[in-house]
N, C-alpha and C positions, 0 to 999 in steps of 0.2 A: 504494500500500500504506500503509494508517495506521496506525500502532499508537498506545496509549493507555499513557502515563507519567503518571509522579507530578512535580508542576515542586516549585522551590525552596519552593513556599509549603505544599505538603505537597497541592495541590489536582489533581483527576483533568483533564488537558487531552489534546486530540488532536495529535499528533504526526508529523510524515511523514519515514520514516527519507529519510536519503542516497537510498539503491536506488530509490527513486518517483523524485524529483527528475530524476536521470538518464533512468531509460529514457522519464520523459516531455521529456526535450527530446532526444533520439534521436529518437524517434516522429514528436516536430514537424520536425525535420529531414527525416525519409524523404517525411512528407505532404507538406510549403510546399517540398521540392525545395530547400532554400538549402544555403550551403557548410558544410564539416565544421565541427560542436561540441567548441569546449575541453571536455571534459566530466569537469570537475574539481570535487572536493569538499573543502574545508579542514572540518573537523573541529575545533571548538576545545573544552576541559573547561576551566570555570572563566574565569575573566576576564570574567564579563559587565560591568565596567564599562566595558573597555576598548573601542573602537570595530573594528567589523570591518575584515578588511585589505584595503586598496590592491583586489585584486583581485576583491574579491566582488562589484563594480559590471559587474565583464565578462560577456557573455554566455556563460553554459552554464554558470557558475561557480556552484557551491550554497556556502554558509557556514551550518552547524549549530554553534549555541550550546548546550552542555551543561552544568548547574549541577553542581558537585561531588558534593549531596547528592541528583541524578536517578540514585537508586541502586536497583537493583530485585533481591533475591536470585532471583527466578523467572526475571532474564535472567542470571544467572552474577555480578549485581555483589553486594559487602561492603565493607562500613566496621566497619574491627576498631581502635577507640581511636586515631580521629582526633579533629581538633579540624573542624569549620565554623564558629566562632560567627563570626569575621572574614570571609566569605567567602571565604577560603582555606583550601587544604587545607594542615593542620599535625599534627605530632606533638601527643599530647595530656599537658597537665600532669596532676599528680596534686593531689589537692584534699586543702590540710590541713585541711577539717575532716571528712576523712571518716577514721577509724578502721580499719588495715587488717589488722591484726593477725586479728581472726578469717578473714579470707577468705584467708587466708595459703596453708594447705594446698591450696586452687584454682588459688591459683598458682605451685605445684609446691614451697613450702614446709616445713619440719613444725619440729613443738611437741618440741623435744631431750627425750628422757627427763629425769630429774635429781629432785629435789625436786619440784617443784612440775609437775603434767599442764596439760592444754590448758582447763582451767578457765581458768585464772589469763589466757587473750588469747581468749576466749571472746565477748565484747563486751556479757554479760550480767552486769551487778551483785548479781543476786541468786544467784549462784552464788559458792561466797565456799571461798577456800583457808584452812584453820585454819593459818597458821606457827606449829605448837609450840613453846615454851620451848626456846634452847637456850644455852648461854653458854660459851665458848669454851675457858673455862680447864676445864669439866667433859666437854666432847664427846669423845667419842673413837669412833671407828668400826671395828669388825672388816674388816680385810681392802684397808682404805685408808686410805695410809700423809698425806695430806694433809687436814688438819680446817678449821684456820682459820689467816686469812691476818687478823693483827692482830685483829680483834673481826669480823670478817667471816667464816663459815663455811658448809662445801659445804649444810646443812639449808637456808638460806635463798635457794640458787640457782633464779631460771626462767631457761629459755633458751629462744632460737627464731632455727631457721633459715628467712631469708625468702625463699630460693628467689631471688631475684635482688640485682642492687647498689639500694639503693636512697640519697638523703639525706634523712635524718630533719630534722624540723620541732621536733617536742618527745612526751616522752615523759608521757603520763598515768598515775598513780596512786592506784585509790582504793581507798582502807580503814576500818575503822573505821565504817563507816555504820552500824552496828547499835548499836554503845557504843563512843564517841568514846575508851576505854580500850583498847583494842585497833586503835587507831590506827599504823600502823610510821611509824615515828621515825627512822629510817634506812639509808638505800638509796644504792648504789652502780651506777652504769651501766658496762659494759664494751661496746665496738660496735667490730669489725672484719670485716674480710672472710670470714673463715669461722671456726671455734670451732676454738682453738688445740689443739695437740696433745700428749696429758698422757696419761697412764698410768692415768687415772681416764674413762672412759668415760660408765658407765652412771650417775652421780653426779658430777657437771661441780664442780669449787672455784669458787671466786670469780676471776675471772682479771684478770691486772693486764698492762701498765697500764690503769686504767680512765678513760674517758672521763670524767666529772663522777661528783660523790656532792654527799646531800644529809645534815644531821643534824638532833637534832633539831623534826624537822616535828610540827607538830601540827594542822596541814590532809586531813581527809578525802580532798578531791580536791586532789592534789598535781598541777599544771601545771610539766613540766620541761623549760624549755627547752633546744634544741637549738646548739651554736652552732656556726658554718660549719665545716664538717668535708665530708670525701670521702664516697664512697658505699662504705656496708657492708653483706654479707650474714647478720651475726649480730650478734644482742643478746642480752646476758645484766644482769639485775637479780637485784642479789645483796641481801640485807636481812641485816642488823645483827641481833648476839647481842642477843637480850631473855630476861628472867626473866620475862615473861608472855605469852601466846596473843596474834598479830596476826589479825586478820581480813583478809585482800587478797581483795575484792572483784573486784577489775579489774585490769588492766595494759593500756593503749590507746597504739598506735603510730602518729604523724602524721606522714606523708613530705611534701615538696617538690619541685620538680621533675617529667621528665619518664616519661611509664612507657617501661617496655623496647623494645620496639616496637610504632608503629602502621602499618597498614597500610591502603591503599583500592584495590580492587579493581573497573574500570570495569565495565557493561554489557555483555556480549557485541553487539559492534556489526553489523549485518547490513546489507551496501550490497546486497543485490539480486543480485549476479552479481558472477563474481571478477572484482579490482580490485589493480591495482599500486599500491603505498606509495611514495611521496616521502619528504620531509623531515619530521621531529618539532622540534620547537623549544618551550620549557620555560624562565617568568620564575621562578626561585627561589632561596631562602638557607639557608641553616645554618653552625650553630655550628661550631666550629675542628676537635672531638672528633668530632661527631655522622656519620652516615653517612646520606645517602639515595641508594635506589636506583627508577631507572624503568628496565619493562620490557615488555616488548611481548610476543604470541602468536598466533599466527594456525592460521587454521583453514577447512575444507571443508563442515564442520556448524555445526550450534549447539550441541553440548556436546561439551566436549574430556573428559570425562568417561566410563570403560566401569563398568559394571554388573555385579555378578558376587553368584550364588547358589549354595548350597552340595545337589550332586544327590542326596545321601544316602548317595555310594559314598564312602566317606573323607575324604579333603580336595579331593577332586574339583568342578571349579567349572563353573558353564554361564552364559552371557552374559545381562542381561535388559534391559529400558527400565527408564528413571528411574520412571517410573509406576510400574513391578512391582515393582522394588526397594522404593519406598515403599510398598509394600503388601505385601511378607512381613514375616512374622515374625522378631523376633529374631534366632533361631537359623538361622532360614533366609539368614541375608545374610553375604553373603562376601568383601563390601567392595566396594571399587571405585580403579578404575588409571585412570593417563592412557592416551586413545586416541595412541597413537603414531602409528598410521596416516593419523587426521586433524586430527592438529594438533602443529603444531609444541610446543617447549618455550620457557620464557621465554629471551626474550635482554635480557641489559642493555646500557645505554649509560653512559657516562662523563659525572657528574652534572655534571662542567665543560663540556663539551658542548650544554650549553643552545642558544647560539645558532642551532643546525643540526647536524641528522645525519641522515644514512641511516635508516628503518626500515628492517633487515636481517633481521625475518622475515620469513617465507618469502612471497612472490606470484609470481603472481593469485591469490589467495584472496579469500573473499567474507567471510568473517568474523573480526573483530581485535578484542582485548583487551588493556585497560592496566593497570599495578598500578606503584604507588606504595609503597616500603617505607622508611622513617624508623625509625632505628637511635640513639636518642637519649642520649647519655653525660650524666650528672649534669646541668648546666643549660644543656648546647648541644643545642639541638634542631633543629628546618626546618622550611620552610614552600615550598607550591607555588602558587603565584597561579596559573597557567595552563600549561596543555599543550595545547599546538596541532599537527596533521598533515595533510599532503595526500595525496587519492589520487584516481587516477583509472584509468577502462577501458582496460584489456591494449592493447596493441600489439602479441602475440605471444601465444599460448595457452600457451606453453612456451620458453625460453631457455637451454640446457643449454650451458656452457661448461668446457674442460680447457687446463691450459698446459705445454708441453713443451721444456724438458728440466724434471722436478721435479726435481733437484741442479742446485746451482751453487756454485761455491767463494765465498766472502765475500769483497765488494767485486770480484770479477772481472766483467771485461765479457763478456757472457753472448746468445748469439742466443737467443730465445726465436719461439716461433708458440706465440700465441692460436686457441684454435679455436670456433667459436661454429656450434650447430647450431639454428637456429629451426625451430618449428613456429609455423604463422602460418594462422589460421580464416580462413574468408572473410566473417566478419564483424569481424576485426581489422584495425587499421589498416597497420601494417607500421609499419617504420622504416627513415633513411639516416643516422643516427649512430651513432657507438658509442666510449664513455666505459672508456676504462679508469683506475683511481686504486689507487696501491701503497704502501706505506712504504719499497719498494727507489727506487732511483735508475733513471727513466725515460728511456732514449735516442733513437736516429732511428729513427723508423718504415720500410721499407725494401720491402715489399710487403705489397701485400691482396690476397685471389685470391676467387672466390664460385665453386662447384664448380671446381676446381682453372683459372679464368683468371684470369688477374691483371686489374682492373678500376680505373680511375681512382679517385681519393682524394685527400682532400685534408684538411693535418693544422691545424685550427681552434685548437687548447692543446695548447701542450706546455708542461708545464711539469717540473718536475723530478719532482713524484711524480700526474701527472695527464697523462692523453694524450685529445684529443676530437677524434676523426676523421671527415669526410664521406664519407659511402659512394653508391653508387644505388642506388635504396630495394627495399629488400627485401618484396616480399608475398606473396598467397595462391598465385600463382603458384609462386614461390621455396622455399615450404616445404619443410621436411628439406635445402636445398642448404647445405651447410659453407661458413661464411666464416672466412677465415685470414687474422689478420695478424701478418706478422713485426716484433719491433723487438726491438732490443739494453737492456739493463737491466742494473742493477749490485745486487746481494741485499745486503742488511746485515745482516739478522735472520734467524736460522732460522724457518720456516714462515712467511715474507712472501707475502700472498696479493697477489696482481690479481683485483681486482676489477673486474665488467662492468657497463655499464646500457650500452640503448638508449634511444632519442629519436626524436621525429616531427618535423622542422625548421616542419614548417606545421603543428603542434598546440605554440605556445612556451608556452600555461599547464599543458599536463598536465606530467607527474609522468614521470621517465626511468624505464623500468622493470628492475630488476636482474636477472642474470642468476644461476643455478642453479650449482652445478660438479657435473662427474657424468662421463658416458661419451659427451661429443660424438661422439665417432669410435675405431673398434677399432684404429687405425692407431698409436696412444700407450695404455700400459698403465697411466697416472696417474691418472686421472678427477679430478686434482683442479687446482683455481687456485694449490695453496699450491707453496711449493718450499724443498726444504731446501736447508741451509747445508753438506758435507760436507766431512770431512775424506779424505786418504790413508788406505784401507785402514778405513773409517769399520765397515764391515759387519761386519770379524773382529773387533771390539771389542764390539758390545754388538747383541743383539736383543731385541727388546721385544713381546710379543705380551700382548692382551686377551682373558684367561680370561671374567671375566665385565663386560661393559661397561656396563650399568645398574643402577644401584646403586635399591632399595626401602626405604628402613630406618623401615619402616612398623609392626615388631617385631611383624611375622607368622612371621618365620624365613624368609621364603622369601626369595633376594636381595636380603637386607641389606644386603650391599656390594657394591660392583664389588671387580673383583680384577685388580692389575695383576703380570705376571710378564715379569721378564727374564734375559739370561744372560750374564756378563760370559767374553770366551774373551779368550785372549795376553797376558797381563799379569804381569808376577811381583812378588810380592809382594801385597801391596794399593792400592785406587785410590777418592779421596774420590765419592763418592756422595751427591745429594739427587734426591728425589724429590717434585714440588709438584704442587699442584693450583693452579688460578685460575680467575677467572669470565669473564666475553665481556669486560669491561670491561680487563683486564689485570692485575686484585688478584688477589696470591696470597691463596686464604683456607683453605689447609691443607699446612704442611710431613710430608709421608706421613712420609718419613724423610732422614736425616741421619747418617752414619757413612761409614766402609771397610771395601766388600766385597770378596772378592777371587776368584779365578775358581770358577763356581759358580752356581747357577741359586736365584732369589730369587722371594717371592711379598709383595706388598703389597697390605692389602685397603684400603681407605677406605671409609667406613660414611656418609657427604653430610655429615659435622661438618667443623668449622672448629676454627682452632687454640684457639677460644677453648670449645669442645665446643657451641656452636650447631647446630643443622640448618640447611645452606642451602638455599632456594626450588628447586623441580625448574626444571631447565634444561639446559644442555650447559654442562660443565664442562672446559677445555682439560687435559690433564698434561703435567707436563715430568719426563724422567729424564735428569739429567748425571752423566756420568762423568769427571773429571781424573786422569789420569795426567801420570806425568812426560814421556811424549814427546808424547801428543797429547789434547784434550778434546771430547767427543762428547756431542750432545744430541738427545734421542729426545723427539716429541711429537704425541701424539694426543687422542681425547677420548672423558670419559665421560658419563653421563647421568643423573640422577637426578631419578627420579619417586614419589609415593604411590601 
């Protein structure tokens, strides 16, 4: 299969995904009769200077080099205000000599009412604000009780909110171009975080303290430097009482630093037929402030993407292709949602994390996508030299695992069974290992059974939070038979999951494939790996049920938020309460609430913002609901979803 990209130099070359590479050394395999193929694919973005790794010399081993900037938007990729000029993928600066101040309002900005309208940061000189005469000892104004502030007064005010933090470079001023007499002779700079809060509204005073002023000038174009200061979201230029007519032509705003966020958004990558994910590993830096996140998605199709038109009966919607969609009309289109169905939501990983981790969406999937988000504060930003993954063909068509008991009391030694149901194709390889790895404390292994007989084993690591056990190898034969192992464990965390992968011992380059949690066996009513932490009598204290568990806040109206509801019963008096949201990584990125409820039934909605009022990226979002009382403390946690 070959498809046709764009490479670094911007030129049309032929290209052969992963998927070809594979099933053509399968094939040769079946024809030439030789032994089974590792048939592994490392996957690297960026780093082409660096030399491919250790293993791409081995047979059935592919290594695909992808340039940062082989970004195609017709396969799902975007670059939103990155940087490549380095060959690395970075947050991008802002360029002082570009002028931002008119594009202000694009970027969710606006021009304060006050004195002076959106002329005056228009980035047009020939559009020119008349400052009438005003002098301070004679102003007075009906109905607002603030005039002037020393020889400074409200007539002379422009404001502007820039819609984000930014650090100014210097501030431009031109006047007087037409008759060097109508020159303003002086101006006053005010710049903090947002336009202070004053009794005068719709005509802003002069507000102090101010950052610099100039007096004075007798320069047209005034160039006003900026000097090292924080980042602010409001500027106000306030100009000085004159007994004659100024002309202000311009007001030009020059930032430094980085913009708010960039982001890169990979190629929907297509290996041919599903394929289980390995490890991700990622050479990168940033500043002390700065935030970057990577995140992975995976999918069944090629567009995680649904299509929705509007049928003519009210708000009523009917499913279409991308194609159709791009071919109604206006009014005809009705947006479009994530396919829940066929494709996962992003997960992130822990940007400390570089040197190796799990991809933890979802496989065998045939289709995966990366995104890169850089969160850049004042002048710490990041950079990604490279991102590299492995993956290789299923060993299982399906991997469904549950663990029981889900309660355990904290730090108790705990019997637990593992249950692990495979389905296994008869073109899968099978497996005789199996990996479990937990944040709880990992004990003796003490029996493994495959349809309820117990079967030799043997325990490869054990280590405190990792257990890799030899089984006999499970295949097409063994399909749907339940493997069970028991081992003792010690829980520290509320909702400490075990996690599963399998292994081929005679395939050592492929990729261990992980394991699902779900409904192994109707014999346990958990379906899940995680397991809480409970307390005495945990249940008559607090119930937590999920009204609406995906949140849109797409500001169609239609669920805008999730909605979380709980119920606190037996407690007298009242008992402290928070309610947080966090991301796969373990940041909290929204305190819901914070107070003492006391008994009574609560609803909390969360709309996908963050404490800082940001939208966060659709994904699975964990929550936590803690309750302290004075005899005992109880934590409830589940997850919500948020999509466009």
């Amino acid at each position: 299969m070959l498809s046709t990209e764009s490479g670094a130099n911007g030129s049309r070359a032929n290209r052969i995904t992963p998927g070809h590479w594979l099933r053509l050394a399968v094939a040769i395999t079946l024809i030439l009769g030789v032994g089974p193929v590792d048939a592994l694919v490392i996957y690297r973005l960026g780093g082409a200077e660096l030399p491919p790794p250790p293993e791409a010399d081995s047979a059935g081993v592919e290594f695909v080099q992808v340039a940062w900037d082989d970004v195609d938007p017709a396969a799902g990729g975007e670059l939103l205000d990155v940087d490549l000029s380095s060959g690395v993928l970075a947050a991008l600066r802002r360029d002082p000599q570009v002028d931002i101040a008119p594009t202000i309002e694009a970027s969710g900005g606006t021009y304060v009412r006050g004195r002076v309208n959106s002329e005056v940061w228009d980035g047009d000189t020939s559009t020119v604000w008349v400052a009438g005469r005003y002098l301070c000892a004679e102003f007075r104004e009906e109905n607002y009780f603030i005039s002037c502030t020393d020889d400074f007064g409200t007539p002379g005010t422009a404001n502007i909110d820039l819609g984000g933090l930014y650090i100014l470079d210097r501030i431009r001023v031109v006047s007087g171009l037409r008759d060097p007499g109508k020159t303003a002779s002086a101006v006053r700079i005010f710049a903090g975080l947002g336009m202070p809060v004053t009794a005068i509204t719709h005509h802003p005073p002069p507000y102090n303290p101010w950052l610099l002023e100039v007096r004075d000038n007798r320069e047209s174009i005034l160039d006003i430097p900026i000097p090292q200061s924080d980042e602010i979201a409001f500027l106000q230029l306030a100009f000085g009482e004159h007994d004659t007519e100024w002309e202000i032509h311009d007001v030009e705003i020059y930032a430094r630093g980085f913009v708010g966020r960039s982001t890169y958004t990979s190629n929907i990558i297509d290996f041919g037929r599903p394929m289980a994910w390995g490890e991700m590993q990622w050479s990168a830096t940033k500043g002390e402030r700065a935030k970057v996140s990577i995140q992975t998605r995976s999918g069944t199709d090629s567009d995680p993407t649904l299509y929705w038109r509007y049928t003519g009966i009210g708000e009523d919607r009917a499913q279409v292709t991308a194609t159709q969609y791009a071919n109604l009309a206006l009014g005809e289109k009705a947006g479009f949602t994530h396919d829940r169905d066929h494709w996962s939501f992003w997960s992130s990983y822990d940007f400390a994390h570089g040197a190796g981790t799990q991809v933890v969406s979802p496989g065998p999937r045939q289709f995966l996508q990366f995104q890169v988000d850089f969160l850049p504060l004042g002048n710490d930003g990041g950079e990604v030299q490279f991102l590299e993954f492995r993956a290789s063909e299923p060993l299982a068509t399906q991997l469904i695992a549950e663990v029981w008991p889900v309660q355990s009391r904290i730090g108790a030694a705990t019997d637990f069974t593992y249950v692990l149901r495979p389905t296994i194709g008869s073109s899968d390889t099978g497996f005789d290992r199996i990996e479990i790895q937990s944040l709880s404390l990992l004990g003796d292994v003490r029996d493994v059974r495959v349809g309820d007989e117990s079967v030799p084993y043997v325990v490869l690591v054990a280590e405190d939070h990792r257990l890799l056990i030899s089984i006999p190898r499970m295949e097409a034969k063994d399909s749907g038979a339940l493997v069970e192992l028991d081992f003792d464990a010690r829980v520290l965390r509320f909702g400490s999951r075990f996690e599963g992968r399998v292994a081929d011992s005679s395939r050592p380059l492929e990729v261990p494939q992980g394991v699902e949690a779900g409904d192994a066996t109707g014999e346990y009513e958990g379906n899940t790996v995680a397991v809480e932490t409970a307390a005495e009598d945990e249940g008559q204290l607090l119930r937590v049920r999920v009204t609406q568990g995906v949140a849109t806040p797409n500001g169609d109206g239609i669920n805008d938020a999730a909605m979380l509801s709980y119920e606190i019963f037996e407690i007298t008096g009242t008992a402290d309460v928070d309610v947080e949201i966090w991301d796969l990584t373990g940041r909290r990125v929204r305190l819901l609430h914070r107070g003492r409820d006391g008994i009574g039934s609560y609803d909390r909605a969360w709309s996908g913002e963050t404490d800082a009022g940001d939208l966060v990226p659709p994904g699975i979002y964990p929550y936590s609901i803690f309750v302290d009382t004075d005899r005992e403390r109880v934590r409830k946690v589940g997850l919500l979803y948020v999509t466009y």
